[in-house]
PDBQT receptor file of N, H, CA, C and O in Angstrom, charges set to zero:
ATOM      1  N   UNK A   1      37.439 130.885  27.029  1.00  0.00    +0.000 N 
ATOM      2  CA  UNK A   1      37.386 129.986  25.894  1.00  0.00    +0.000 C 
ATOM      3  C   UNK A   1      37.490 128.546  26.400  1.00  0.00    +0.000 C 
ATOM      4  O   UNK A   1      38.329 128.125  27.196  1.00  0.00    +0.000 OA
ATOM      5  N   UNK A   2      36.339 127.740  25.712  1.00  0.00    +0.000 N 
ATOM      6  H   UNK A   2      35.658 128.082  25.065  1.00  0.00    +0.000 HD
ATOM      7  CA  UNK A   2      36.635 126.478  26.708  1.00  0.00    +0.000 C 
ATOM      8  C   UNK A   2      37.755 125.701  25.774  1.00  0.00    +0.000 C 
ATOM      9  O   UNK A   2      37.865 125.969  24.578  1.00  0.00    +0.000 OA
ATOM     10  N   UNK A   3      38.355 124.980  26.258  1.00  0.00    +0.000 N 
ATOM     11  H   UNK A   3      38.265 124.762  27.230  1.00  0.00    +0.000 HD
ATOM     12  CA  UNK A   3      39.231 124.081  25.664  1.00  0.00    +0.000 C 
ATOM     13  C   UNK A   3      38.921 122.395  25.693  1.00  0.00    +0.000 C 
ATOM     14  O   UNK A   3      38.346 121.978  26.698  1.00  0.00    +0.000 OA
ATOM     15  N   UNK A   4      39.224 121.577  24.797  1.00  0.00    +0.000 N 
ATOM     16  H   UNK A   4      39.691 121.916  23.980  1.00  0.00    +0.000 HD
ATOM     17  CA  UNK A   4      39.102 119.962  25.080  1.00  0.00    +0.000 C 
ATOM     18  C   UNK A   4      40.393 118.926  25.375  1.00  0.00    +0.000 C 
ATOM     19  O   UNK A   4      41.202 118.395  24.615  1.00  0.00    +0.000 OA
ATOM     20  N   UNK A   5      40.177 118.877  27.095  1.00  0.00    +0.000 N 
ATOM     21  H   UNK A   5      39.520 119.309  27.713  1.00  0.00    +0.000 HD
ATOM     22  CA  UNK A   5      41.195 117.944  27.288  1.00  0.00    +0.000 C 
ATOM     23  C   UNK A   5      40.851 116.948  27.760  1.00  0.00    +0.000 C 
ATOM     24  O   UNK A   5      39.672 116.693  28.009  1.00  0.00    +0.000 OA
ATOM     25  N   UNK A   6      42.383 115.733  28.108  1.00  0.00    +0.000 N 
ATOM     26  H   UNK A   6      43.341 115.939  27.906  1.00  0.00    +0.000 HD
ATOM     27  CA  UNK A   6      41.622 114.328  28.725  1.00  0.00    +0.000 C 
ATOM     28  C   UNK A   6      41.882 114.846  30.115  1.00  0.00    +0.000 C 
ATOM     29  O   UNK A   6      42.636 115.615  30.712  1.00  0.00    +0.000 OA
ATOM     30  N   UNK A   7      40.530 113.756  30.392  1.00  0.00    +0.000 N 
ATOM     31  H   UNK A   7      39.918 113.132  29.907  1.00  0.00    +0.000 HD
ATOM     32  CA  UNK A   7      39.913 113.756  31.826  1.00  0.00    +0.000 C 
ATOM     33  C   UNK A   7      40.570 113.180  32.651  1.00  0.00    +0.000 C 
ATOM     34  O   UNK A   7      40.877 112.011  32.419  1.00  0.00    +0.000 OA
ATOM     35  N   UNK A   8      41.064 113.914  34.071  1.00  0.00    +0.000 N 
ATOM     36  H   UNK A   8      40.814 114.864  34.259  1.00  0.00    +0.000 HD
ATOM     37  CA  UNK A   8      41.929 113.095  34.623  1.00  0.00    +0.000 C 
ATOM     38  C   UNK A   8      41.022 112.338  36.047  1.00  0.00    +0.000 C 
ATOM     39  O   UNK A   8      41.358 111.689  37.038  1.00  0.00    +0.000 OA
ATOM     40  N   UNK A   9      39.772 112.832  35.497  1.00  0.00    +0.000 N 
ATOM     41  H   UNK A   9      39.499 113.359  34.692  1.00  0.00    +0.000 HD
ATOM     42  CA  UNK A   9      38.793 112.388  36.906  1.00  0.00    +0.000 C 
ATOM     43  C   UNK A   9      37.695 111.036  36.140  1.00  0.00    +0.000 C 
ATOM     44  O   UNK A   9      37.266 110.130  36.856  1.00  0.00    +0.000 OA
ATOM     45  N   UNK A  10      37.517 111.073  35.329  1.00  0.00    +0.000 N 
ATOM     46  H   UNK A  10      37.865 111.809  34.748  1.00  0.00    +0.000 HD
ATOM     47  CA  UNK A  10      36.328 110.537  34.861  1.00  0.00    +0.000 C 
ATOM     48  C   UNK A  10      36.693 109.924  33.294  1.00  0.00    +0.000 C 
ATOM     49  O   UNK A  10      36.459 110.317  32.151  1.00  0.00    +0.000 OA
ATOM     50  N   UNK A  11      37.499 108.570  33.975  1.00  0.00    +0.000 N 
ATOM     51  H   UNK A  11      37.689 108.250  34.904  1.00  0.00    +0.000 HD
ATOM     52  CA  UNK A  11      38.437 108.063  32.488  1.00  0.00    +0.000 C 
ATOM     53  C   UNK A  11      38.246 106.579  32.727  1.00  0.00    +0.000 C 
ATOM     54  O   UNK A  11      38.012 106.186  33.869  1.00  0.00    +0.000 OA
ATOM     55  N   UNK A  12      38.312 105.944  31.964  1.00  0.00    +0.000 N 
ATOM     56  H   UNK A  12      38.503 106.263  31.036  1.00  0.00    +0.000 HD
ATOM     57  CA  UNK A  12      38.061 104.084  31.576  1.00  0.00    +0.000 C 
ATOM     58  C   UNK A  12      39.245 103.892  31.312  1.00  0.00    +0.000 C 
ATOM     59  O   UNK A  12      39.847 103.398  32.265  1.00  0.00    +0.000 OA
ATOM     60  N   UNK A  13      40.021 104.118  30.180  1.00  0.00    +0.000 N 
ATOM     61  H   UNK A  13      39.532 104.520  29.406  1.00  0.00    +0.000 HD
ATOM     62  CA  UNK A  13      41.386 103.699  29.576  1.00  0.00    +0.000 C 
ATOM     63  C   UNK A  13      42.406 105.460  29.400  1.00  0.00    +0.000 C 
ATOM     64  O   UNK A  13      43.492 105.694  29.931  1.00  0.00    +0.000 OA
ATOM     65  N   UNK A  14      41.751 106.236  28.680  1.00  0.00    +0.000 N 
ATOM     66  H   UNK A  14      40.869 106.047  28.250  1.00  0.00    +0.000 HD
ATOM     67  CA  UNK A  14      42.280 107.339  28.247  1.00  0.00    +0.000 C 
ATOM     68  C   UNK A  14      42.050 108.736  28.691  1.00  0.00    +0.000 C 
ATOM     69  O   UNK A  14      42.851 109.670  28.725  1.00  0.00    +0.000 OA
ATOM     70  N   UNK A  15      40.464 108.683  29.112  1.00  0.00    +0.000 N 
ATOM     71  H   UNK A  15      39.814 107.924  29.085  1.00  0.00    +0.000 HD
ATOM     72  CA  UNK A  15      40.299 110.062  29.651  1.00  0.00    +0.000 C 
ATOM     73  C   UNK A  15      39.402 110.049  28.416  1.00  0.00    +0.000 C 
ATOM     74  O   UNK A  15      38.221 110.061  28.764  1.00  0.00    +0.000 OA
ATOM     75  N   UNK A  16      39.557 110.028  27.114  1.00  0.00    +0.000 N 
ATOM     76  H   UNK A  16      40.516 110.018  26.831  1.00  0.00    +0.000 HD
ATOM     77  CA  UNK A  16      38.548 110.604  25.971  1.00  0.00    +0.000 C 
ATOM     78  C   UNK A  16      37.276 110.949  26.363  1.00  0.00    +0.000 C 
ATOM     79  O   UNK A  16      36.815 112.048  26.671  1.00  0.00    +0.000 OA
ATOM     80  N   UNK A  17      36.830 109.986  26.317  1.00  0.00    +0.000 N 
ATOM     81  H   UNK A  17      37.204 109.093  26.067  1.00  0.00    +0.000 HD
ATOM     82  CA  UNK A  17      36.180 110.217  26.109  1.00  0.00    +0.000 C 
ATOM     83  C   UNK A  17      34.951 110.587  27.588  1.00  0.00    +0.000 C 
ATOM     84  O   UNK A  17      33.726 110.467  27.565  1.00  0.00    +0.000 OA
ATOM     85  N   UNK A  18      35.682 110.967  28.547  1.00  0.00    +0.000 N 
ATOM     86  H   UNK A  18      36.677 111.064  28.566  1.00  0.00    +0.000 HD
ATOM     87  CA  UNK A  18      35.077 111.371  30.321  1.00  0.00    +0.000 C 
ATOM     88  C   UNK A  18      35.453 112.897  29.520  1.00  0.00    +0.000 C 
ATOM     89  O   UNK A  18      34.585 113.756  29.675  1.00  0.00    +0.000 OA
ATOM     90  N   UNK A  19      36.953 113.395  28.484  1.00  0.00    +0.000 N 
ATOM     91  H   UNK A  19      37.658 112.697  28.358  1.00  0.00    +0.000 HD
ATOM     92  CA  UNK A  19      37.064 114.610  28.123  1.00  0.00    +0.000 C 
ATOM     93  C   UNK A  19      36.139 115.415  27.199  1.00  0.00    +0.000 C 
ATOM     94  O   UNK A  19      35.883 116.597  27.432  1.00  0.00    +0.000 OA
ATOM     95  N   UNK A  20      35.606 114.698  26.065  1.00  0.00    +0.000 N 
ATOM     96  H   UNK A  20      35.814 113.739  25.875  1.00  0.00    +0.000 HD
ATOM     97  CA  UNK A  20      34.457 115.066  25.781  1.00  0.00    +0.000 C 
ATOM     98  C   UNK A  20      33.259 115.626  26.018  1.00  0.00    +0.000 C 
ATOM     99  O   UNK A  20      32.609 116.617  25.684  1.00  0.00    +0.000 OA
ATOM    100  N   UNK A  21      33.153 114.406  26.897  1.00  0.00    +0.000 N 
ATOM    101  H   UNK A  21      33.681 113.602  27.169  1.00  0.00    +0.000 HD
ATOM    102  CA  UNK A  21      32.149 114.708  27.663  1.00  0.00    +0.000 C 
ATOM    103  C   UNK A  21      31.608 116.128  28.377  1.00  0.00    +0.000 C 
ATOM    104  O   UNK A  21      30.677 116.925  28.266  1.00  0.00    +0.000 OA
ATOM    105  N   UNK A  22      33.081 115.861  29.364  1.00  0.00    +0.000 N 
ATOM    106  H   UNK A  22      33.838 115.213  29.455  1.00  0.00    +0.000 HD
ATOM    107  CA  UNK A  22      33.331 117.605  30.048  1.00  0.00    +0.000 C 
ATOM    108  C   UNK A  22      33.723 119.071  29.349  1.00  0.00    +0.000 C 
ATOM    109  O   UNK A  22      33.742 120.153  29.937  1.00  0.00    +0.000 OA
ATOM    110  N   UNK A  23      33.970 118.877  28.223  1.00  0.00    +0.000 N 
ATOM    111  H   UNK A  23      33.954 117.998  27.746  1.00  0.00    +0.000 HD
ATOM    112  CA  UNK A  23      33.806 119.796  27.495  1.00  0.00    +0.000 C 
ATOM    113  C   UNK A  23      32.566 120.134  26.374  1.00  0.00    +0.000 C 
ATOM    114  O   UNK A  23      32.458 121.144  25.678  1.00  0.00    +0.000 OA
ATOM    115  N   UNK A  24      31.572 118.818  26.444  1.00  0.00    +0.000 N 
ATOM    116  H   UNK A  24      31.660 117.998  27.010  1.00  0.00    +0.000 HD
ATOM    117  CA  UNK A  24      30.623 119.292  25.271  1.00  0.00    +0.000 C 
ATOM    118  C   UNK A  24      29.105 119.088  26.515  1.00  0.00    +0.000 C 
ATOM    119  O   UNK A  24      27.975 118.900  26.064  1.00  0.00    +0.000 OA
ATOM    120  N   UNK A  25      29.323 119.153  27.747  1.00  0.00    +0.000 N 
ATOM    121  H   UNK A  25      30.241 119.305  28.113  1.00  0.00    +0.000 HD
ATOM    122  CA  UNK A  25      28.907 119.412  29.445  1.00  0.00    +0.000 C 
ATOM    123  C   UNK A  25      27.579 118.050  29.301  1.00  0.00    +0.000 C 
ATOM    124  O   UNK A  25      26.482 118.065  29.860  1.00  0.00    +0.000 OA
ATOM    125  N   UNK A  26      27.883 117.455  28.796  1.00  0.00    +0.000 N 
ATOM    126  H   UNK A  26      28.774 117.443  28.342  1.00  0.00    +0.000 HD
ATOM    127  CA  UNK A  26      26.891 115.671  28.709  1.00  0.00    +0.000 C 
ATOM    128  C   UNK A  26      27.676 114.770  29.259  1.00  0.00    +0.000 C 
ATOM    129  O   UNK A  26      28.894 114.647  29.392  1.00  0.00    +0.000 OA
ATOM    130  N   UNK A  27      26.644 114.099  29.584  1.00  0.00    +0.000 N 
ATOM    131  H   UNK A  27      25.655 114.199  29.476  1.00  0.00    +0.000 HD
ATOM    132  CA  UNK A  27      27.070 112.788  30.976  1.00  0.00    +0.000 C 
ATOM    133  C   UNK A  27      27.961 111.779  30.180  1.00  0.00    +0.000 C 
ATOM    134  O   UNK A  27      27.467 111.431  29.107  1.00  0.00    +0.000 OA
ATOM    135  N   UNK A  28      29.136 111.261  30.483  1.00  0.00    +0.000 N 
ATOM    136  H   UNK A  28      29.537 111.544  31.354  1.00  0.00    +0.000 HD
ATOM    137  CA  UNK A  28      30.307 110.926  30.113  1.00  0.00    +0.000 C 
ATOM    138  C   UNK A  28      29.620 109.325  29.562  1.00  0.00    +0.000 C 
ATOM    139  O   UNK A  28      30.048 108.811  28.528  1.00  0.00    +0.000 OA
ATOM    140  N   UNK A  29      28.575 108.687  30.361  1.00  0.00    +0.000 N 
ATOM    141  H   UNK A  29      28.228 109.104  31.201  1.00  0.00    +0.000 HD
ATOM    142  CA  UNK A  29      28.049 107.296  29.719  1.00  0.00    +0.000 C 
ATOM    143  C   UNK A  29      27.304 107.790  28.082  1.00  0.00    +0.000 C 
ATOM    144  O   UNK A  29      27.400 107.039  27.111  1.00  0.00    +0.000 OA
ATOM    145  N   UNK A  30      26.674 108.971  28.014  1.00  0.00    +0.000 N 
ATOM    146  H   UNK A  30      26.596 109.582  28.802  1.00  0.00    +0.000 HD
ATOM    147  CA  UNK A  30      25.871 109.215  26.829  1.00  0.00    +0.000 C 
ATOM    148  C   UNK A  30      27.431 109.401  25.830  1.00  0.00    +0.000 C 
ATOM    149  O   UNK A  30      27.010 108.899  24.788  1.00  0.00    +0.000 OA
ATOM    150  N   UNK A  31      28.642 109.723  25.571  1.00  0.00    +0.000 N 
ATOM    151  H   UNK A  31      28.983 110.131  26.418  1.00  0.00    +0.000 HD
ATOM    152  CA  UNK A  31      29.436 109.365  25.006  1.00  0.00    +0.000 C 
ATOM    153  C   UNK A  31      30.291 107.994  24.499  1.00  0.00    +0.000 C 
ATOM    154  O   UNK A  31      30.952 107.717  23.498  1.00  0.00    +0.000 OA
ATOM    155  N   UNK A  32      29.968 107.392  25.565  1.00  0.00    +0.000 N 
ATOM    156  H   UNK A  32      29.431 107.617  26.378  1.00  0.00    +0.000 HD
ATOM    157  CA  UNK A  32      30.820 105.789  25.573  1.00  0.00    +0.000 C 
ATOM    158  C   UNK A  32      30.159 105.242  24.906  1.00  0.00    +0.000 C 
ATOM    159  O   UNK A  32      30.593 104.610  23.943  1.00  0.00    +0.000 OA
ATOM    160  N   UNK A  33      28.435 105.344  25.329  1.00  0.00    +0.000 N 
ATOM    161  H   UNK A  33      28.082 105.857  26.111  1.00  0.00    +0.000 HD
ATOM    162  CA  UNK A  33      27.673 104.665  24.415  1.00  0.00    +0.000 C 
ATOM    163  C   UNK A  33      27.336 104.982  22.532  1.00  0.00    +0.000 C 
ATOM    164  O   UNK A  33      26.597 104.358  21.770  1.00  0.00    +0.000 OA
ATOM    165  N   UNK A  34      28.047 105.951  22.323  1.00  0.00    +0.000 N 
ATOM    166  H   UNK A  34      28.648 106.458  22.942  1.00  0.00    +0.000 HD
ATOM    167  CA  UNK A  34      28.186 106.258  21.344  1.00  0.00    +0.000 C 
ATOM    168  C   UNK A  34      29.049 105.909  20.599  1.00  0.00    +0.000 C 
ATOM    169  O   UNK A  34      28.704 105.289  19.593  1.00  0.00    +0.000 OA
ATOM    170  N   UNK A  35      30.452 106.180  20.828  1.00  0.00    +0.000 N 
ATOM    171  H   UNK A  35      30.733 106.684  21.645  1.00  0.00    +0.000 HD
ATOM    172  CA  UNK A  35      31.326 105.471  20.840  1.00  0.00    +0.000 C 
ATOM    173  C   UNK A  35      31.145 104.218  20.570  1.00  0.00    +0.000 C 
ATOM    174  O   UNK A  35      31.276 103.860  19.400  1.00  0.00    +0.000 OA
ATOM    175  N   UNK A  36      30.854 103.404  21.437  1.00  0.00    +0.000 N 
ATOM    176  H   UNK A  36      30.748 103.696  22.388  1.00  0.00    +0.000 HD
ATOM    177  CA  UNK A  36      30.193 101.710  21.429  1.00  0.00    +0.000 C 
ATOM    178  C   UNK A  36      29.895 101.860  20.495  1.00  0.00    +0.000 C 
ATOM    179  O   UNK A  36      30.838 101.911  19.706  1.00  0.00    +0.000 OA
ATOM    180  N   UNK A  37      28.426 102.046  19.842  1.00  0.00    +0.000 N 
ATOM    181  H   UNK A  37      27.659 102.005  20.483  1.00  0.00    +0.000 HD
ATOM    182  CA  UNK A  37      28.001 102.040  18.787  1.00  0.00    +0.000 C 
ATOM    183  C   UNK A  37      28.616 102.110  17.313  1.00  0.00    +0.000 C 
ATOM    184  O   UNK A  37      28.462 101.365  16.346  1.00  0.00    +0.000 OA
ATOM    185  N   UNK A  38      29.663 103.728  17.558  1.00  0.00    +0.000 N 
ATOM    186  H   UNK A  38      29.789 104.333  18.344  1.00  0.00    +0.000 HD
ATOM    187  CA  UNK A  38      30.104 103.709  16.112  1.00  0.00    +0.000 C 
ATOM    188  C   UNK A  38      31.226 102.546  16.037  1.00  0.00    +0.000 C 
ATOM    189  O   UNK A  38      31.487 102.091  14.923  1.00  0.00    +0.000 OA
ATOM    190  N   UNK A  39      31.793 102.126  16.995  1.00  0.00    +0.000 N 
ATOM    191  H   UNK A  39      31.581 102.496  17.900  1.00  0.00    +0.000 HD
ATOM    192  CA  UNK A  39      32.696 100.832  17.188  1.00  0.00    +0.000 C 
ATOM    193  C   UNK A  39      32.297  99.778  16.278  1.00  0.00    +0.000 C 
ATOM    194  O   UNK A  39      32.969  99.287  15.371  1.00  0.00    +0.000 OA
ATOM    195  N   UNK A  40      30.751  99.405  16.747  1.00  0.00    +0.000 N 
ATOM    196  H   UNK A  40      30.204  99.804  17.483  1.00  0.00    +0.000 HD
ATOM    197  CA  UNK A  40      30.263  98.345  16.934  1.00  0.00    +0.000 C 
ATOM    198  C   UNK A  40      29.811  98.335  15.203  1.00  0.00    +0.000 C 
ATOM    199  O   UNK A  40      29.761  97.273  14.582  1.00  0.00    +0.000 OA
ATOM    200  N   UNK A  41      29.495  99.707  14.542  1.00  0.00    +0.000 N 
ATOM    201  H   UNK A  41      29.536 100.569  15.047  1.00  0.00    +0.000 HD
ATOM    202  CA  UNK A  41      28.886  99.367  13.247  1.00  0.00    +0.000 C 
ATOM    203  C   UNK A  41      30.056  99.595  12.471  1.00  0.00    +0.000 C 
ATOM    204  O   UNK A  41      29.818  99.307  11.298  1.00  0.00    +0.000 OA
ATOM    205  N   UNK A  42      31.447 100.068  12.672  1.00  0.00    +0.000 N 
ATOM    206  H   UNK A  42      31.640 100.302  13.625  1.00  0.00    +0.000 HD
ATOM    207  CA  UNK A  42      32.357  99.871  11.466  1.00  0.00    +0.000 C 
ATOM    208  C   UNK A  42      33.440  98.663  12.302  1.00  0.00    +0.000 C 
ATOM    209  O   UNK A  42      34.641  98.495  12.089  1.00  0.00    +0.000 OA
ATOM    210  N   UNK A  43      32.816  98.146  12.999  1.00  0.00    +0.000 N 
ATOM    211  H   UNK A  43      31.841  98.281  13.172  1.00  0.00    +0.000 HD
ATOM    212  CA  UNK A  43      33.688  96.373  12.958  1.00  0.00    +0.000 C 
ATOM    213  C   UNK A  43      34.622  96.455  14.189  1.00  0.00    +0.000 C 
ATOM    214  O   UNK A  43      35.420  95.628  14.631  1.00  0.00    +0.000 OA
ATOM    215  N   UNK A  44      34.249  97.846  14.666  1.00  0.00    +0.000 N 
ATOM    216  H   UNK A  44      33.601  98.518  14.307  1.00  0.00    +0.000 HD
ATOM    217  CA  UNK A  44      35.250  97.683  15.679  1.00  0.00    +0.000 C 
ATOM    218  C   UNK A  44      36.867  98.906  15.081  1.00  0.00    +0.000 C 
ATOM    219  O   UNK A  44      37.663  99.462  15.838  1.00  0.00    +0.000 OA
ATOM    220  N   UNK A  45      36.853  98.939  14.112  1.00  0.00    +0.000 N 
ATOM    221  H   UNK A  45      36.206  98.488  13.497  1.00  0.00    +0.000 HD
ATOM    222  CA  UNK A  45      38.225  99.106  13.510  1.00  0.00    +0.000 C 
ATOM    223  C   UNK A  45      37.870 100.606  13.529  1.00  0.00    +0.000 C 
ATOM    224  O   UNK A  45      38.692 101.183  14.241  1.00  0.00    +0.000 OA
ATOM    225  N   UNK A  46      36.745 101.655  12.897  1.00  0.00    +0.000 N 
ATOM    226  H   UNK A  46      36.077 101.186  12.319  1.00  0.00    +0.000 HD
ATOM    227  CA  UNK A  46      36.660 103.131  13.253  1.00  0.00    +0.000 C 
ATOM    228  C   UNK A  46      36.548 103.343  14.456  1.00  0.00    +0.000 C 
ATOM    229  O   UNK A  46      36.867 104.469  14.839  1.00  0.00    +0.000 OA
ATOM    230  N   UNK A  47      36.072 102.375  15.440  1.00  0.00    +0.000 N 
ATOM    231  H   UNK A  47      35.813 101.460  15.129  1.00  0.00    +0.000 HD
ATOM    232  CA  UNK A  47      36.188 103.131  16.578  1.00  0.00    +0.000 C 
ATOM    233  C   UNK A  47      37.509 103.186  17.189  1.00  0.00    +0.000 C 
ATOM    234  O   UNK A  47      38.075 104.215  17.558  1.00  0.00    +0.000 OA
ATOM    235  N   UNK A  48      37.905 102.129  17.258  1.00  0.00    +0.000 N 
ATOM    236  H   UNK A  48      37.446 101.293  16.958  1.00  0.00    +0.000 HD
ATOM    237  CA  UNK A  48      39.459 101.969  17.883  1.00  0.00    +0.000 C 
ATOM    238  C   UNK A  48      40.792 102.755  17.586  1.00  0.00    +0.000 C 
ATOM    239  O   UNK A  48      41.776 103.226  18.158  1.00  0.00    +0.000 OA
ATOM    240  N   UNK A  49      40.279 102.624  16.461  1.00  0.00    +0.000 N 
ATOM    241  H   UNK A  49      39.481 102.242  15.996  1.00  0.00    +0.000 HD
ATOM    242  CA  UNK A  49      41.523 103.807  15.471  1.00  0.00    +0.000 C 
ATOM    243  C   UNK A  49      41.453 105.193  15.730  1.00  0.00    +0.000 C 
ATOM    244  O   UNK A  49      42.447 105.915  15.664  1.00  0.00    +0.000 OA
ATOM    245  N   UNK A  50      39.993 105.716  16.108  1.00  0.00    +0.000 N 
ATOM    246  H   UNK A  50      39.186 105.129  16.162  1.00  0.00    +0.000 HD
ATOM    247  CA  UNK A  50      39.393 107.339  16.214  1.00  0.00    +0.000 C 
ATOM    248  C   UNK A  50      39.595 107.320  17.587  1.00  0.00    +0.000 C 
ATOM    249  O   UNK A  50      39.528 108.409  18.157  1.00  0.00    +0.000 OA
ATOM    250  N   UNK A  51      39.887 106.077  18.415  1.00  0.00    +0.000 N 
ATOM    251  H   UNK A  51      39.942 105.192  17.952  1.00  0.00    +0.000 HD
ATOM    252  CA  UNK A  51      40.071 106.397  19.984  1.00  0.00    +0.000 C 
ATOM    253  C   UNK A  51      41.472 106.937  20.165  1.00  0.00    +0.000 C 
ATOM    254  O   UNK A  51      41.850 108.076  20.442  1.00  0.00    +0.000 OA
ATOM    255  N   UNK A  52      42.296 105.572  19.884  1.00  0.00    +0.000 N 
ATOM    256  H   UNK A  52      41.989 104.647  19.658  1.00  0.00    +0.000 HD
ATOM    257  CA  UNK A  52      44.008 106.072  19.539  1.00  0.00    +0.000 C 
ATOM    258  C   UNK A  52      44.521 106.811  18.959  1.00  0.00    +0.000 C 
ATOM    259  O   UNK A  52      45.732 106.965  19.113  1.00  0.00    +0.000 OA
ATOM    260  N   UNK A  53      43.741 107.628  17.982  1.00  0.00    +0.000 N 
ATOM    261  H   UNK A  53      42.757 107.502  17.857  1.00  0.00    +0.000 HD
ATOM    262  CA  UNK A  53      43.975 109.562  17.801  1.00  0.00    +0.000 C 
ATOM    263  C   UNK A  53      43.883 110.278  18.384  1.00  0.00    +0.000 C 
ATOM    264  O   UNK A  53      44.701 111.172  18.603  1.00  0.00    +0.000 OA
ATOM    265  N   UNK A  54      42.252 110.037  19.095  1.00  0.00    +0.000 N 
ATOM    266  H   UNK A  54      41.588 109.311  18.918  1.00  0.00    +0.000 HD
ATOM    267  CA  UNK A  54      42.127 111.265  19.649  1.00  0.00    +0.000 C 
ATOM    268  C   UNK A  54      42.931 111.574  20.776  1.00  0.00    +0.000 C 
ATOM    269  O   UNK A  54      43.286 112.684  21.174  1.00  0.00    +0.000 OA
ATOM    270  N   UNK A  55      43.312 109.798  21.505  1.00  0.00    +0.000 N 
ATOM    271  H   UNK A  55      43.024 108.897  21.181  1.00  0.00    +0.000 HD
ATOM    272  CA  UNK A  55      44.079 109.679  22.860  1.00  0.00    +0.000 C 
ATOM    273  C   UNK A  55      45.479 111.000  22.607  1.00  0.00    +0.000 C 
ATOM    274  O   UNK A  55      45.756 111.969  23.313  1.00  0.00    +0.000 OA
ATOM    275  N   UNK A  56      46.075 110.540  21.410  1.00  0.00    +0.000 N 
ATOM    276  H   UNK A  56      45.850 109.752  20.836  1.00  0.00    +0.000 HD
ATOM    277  CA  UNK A  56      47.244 110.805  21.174  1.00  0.00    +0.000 C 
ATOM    278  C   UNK A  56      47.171 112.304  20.505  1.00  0.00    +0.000 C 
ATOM    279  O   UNK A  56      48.232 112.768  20.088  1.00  0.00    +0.000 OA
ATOM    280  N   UNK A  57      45.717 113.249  20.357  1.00  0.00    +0.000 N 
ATOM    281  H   UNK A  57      44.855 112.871  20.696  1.00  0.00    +0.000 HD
ATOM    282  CA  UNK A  57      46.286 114.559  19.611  1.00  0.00    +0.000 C 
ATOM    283  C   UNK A  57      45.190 115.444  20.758  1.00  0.00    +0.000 C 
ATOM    284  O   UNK A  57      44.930 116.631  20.555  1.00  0.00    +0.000 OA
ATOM    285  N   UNK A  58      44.549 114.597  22.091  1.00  0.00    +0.000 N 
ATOM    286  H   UNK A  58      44.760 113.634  22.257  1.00  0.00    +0.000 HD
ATOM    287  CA  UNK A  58      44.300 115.858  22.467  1.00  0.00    +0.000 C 
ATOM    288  C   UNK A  58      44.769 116.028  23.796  1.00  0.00    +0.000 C 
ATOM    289  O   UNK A  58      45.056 114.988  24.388  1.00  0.00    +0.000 OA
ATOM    290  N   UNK A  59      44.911 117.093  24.393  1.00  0.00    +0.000 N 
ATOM    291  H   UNK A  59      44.678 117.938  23.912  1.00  0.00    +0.000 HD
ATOM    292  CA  UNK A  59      45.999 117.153  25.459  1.00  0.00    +0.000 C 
ATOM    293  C   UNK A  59      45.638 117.170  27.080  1.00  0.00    +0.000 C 
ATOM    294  O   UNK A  59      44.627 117.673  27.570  1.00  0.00    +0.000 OA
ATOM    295  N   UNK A  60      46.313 116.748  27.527  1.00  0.00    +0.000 N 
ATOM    296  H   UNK A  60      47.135 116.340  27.128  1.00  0.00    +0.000 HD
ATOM    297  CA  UNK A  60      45.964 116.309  29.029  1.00  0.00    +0.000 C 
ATOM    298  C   UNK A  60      45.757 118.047  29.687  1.00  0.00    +0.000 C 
ATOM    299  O   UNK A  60      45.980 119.106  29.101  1.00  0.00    +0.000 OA
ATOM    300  N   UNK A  61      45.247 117.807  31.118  1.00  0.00    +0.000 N 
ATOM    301  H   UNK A  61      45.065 116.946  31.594  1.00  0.00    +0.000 HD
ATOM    302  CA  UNK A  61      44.911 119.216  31.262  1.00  0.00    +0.000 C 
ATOM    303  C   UNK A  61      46.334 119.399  32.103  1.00  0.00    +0.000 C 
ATOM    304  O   UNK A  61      46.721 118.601  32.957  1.00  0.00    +0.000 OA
ATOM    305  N   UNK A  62      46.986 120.514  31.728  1.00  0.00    +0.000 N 
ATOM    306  H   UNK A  62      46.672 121.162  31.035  1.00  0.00    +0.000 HD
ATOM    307  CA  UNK A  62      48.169 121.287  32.411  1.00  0.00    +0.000 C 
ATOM    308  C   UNK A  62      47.778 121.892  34.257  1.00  0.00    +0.000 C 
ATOM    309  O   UNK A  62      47.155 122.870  34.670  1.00  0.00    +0.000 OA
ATOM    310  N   UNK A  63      48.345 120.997  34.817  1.00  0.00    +0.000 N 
ATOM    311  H   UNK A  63      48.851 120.203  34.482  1.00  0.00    +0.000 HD
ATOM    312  CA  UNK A  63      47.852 121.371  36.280  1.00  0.00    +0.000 C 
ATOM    313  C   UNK A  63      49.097 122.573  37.076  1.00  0.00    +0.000 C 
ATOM    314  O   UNK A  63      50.273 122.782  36.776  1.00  0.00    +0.000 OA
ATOM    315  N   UNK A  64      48.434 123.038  37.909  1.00  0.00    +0.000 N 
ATOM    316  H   UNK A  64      47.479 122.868  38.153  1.00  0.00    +0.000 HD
ATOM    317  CA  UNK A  64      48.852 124.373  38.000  1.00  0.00    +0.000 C 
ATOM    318  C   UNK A  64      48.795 124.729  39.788  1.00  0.00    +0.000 C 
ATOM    319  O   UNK A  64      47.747 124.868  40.420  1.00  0.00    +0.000 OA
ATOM    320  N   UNK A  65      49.967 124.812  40.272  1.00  0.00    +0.000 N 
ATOM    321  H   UNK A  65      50.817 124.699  39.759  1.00  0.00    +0.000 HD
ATOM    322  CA  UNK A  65      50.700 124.774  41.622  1.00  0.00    +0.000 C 
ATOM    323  C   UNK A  65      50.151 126.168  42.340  1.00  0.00    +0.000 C 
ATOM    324  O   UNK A  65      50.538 126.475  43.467  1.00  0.00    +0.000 OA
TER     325      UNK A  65
């Protein structure tokens, strides 16, 4: 079962969206730029707000010794 976590390899600020990426298996820029976009057409304020959720409800990957 795949799961969605943040990226601890392929991250700008949070991992989000490099985690996305690696879980929906598309190149981590075709997300940012999306992102950008929905940023860019609700003012800045949906994107930022939907970043600092997702940062905060999805989970880092549990590394294992």
């Amino acid at each position: 079962m795949k799961r969605l976590y943040l990226s601890e390899t392929d991250k700008k600020i949070g991992g989000v969206c490099g985690g996305i990426a690696e879980y929906l298996e598309v190149d981590s820029t075709v997300i940012r730029l999306a992102w950008l976009l929905i940023s860019l057409f609700t003012a800045l304020f949906g994107g930022v707000i939907a970043y600092l959720i997702a940062w905060a409800i999805i989970p880092p990957r549990q590394r294992t010794l």
